[in-house]
TORTITOR-718239 format. One record per residue: residue in one letter; residue number from 1; z, y, x of N, C-alpha, C, CB in turn. Coordinates in Angstrom, 1 decimal, always signed. Each point is the difference from the previous one (the first is absolute). Glycine has a CB too. Layout:
ATOM rest  nr   n_c3   n_c2   n_c1  ca_c3  ca_c2  ca_c1   c_c3   c_c2   c_c1  cb_c3  cb_c2  cb_c1
ATOM    A NUM      Z      Y      X      Z      Y      X      Z      Y      X      Z      Y      X
...
END
This chain:
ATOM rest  nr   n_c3   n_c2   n_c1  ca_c3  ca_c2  ca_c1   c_c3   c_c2   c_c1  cb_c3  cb_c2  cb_c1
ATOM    X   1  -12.2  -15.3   +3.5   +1.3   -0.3   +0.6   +1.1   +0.5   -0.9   -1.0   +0.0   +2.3
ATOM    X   2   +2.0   -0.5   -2.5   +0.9   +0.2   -1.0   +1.2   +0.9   +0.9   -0.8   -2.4   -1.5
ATOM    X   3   +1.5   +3.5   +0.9   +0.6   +0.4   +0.4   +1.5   -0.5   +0.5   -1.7   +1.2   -1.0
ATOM    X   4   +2.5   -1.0   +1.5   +1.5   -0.8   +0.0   +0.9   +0.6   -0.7   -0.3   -0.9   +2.0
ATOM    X   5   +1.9   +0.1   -2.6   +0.7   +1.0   -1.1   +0.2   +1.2   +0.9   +1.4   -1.7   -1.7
ATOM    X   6   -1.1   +1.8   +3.0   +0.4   +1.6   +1.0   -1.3   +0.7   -0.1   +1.7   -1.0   +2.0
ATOM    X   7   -2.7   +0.8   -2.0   -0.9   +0.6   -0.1   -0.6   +0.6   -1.2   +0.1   -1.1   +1.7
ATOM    X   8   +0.5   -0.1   -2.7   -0.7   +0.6   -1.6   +1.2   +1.4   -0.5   -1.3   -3.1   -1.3
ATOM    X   9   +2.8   +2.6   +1.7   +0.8   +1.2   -0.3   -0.5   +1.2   +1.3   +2.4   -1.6   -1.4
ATOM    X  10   -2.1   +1.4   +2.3   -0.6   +1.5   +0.6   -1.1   +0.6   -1.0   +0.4   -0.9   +2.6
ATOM    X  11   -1.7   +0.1   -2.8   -0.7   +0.9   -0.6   +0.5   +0.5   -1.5   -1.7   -1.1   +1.5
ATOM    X  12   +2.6   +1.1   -1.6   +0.3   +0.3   -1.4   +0.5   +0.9   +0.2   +0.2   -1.7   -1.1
ATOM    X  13   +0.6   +1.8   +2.3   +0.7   +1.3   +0.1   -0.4   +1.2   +0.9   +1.6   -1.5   -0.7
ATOM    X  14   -2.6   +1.2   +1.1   -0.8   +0.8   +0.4   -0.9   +0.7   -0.8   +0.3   -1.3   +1.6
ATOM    X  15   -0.4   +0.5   -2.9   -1.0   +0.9   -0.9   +1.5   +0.7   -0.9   -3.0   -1.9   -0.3
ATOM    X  16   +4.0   +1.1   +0.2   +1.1   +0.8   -0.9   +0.2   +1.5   +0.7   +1.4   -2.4   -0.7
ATOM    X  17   -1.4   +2.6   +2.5   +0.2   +0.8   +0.6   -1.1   +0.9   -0.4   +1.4   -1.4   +1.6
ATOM    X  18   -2.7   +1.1   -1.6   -1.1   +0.9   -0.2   -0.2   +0.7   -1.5   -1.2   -1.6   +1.9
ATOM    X  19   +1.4   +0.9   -2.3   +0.3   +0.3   -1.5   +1.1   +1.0   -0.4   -0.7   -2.2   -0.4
ATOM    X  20   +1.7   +2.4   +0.9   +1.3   +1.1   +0.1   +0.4   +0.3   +1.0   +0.6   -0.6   -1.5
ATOM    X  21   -1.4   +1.3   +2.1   +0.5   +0.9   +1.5   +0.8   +0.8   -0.2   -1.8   +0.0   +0.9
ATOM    X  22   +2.9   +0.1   -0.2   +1.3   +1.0   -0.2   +0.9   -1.0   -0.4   -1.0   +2.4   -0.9
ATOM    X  23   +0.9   -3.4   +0.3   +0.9   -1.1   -0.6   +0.8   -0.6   +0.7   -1.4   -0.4   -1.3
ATOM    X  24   +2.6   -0.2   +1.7   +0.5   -1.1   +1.0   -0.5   -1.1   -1.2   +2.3   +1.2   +1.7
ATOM    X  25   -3.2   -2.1   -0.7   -0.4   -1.5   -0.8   +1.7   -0.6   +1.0   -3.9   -0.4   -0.4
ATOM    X  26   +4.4   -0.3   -0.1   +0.7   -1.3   +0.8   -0.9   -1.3   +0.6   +1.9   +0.6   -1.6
ATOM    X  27   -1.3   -1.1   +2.3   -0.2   -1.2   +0.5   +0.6   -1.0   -1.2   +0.1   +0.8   +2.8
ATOM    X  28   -0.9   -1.6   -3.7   +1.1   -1.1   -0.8   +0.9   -1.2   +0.4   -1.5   +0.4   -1.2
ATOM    X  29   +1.9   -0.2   +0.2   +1.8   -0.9   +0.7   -0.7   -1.7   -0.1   +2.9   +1.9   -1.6
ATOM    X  30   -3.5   -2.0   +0.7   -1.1   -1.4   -0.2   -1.4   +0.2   -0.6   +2.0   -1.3   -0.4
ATOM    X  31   -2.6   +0.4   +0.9   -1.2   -0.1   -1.1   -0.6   -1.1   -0.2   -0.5   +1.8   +0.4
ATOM    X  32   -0.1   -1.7   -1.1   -1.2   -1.3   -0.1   -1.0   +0.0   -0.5   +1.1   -1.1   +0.0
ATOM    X  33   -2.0   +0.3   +0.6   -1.7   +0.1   +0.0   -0.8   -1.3   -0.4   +0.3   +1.7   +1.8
ATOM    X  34   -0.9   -1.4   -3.1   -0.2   -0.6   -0.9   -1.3   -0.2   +0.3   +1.6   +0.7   -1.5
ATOM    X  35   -2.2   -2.1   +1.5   -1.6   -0.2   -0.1   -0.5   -0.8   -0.7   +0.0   +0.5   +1.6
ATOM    X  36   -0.3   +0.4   -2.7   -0.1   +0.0   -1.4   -1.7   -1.0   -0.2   +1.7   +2.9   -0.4
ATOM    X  37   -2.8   -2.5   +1.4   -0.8   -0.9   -0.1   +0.0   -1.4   +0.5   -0.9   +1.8   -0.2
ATOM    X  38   +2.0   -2.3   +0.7   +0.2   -1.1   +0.4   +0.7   -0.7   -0.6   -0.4   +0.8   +1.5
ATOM    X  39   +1.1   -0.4   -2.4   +1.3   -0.5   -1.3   -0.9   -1.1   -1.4   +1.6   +3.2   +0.4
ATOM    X  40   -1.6   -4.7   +0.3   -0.1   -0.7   -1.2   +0.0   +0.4   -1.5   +0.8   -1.1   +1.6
ATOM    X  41   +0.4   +1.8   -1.8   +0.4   +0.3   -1.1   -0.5   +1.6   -0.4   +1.9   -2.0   +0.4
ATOM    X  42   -2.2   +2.3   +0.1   -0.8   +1.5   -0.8   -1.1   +0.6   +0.7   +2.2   +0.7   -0.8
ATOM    X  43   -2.8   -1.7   +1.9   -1.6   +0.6   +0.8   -0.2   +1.1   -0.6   -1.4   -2.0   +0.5
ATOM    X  44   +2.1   +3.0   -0.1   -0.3   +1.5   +0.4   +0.0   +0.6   -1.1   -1.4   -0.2   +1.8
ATOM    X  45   +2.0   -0.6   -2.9   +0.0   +0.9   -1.5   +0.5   +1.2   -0.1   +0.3   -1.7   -1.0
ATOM    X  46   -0.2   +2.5   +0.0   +0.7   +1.5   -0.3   +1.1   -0.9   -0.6   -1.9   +2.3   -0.4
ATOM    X  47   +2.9   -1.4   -0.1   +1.0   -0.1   -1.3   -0.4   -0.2   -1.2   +1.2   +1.3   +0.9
ATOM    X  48   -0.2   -2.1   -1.7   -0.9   -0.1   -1.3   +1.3   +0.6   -0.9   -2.0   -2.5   +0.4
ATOM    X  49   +3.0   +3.1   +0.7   +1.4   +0.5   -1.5   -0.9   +1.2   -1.1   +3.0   +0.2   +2.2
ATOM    X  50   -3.9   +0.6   -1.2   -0.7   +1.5   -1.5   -1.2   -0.4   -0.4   +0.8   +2.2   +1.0
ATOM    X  51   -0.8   -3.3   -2.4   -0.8   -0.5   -0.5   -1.2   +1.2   -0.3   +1.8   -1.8   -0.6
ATOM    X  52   -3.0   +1.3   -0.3   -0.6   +1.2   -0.2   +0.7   +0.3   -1.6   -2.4   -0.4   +1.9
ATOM    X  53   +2.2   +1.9   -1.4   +0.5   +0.7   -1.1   +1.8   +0.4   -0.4   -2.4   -1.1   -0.7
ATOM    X  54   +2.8   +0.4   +2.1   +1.3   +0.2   +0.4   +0.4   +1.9   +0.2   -0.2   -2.8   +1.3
ATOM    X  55   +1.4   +3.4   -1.4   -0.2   +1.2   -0.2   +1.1   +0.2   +1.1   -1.0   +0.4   -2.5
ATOM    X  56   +0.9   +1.2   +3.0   +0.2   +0.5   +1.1   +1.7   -0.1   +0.1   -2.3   +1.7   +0.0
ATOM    X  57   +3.2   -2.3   -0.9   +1.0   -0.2   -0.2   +0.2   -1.1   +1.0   +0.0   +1.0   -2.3
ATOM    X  58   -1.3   -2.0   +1.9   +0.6   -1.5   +0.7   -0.3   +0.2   +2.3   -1.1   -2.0   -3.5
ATOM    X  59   +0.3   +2.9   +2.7   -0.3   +0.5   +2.4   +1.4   +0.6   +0.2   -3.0   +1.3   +0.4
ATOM    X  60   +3.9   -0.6   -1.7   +0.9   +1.1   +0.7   +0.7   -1.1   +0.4   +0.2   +2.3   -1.4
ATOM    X  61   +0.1   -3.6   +0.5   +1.3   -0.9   +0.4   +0.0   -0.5   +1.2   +0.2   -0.8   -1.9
ATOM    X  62   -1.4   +0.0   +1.9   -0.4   -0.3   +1.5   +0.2   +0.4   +1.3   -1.1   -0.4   -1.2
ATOM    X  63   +0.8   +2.1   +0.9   +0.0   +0.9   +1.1   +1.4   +0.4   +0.1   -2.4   +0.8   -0.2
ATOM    X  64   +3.3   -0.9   -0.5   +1.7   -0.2   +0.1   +0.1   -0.5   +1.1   +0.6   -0.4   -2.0
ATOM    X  65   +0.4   +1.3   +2.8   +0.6   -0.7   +1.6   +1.4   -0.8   -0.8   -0.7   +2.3   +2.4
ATOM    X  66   +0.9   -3.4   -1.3   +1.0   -1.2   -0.9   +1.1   +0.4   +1.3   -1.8   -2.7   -1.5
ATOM    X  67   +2.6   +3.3   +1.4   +1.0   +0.0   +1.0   -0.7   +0.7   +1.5   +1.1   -2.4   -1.4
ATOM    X  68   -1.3   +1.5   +2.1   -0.7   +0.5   +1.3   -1.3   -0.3   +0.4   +2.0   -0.1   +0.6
ATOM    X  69   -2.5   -0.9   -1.7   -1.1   -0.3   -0.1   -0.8   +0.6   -0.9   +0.8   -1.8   +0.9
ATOM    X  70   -2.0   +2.1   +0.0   -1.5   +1.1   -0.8   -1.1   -1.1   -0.6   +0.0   +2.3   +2.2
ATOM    X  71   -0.5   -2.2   -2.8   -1.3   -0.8   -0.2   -1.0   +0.8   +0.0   +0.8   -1.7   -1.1
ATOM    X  72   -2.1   +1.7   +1.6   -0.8   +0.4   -0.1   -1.8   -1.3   -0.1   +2.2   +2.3   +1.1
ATOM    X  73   -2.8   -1.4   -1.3   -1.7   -0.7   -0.4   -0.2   +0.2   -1.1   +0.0   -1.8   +1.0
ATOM    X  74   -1.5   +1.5   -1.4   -0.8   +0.4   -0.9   +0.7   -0.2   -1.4   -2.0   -0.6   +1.5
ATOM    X  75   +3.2   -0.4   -1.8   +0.5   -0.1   -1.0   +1.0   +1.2   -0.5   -0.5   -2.2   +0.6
ATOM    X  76   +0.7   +3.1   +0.7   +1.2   +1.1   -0.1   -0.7   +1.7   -0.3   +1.7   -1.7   +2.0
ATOM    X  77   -3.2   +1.4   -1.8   -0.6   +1.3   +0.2   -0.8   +0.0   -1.7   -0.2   +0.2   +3.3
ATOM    X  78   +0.5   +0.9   -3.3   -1.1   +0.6   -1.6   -1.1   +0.6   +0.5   +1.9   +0.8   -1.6
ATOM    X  79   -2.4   -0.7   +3.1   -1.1   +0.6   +0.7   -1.2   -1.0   -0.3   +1.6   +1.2   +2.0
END
């Protein structure tokens, strides 16, 4: 059974909450919920911006907040 978008952000922020206890998480002002294996155009792909052999320079850009907007995913992490 597939979760609903109220239900996929609660759980997000329930694990954001568990993850930094002591923290004030907020409630977000918007969101959206992406279903990425269902997407014609990219069935569940990763990113393809950090080619291989791309260097930790090109994750830093990525991982640049643009104003108010964060990006995050596998394309932003050097983990």
């Amino acid at each position: 059974m597939e979760r609903s978008d109220d239900q996929a952000v609660s759980g997000a922020l329930s694990a954001l909450r568990a993850m930094f206890p002591g923290v004030s998480v907020p409630e977000p002002i918007e969101t959206r919920v992406t279903r990425w294996g269902r997407d014609p155009f990219s069935l569940g792909s990763y990113s393809y911006a950090c080619h291989p052999g791309a260097t930790e320079k090109a994750r830093d850009a990525l991982a640049t907040p643009w104003g108010n907007v964060l990006f995050a995913g596998e394309a932003t992490s050097k983990g």
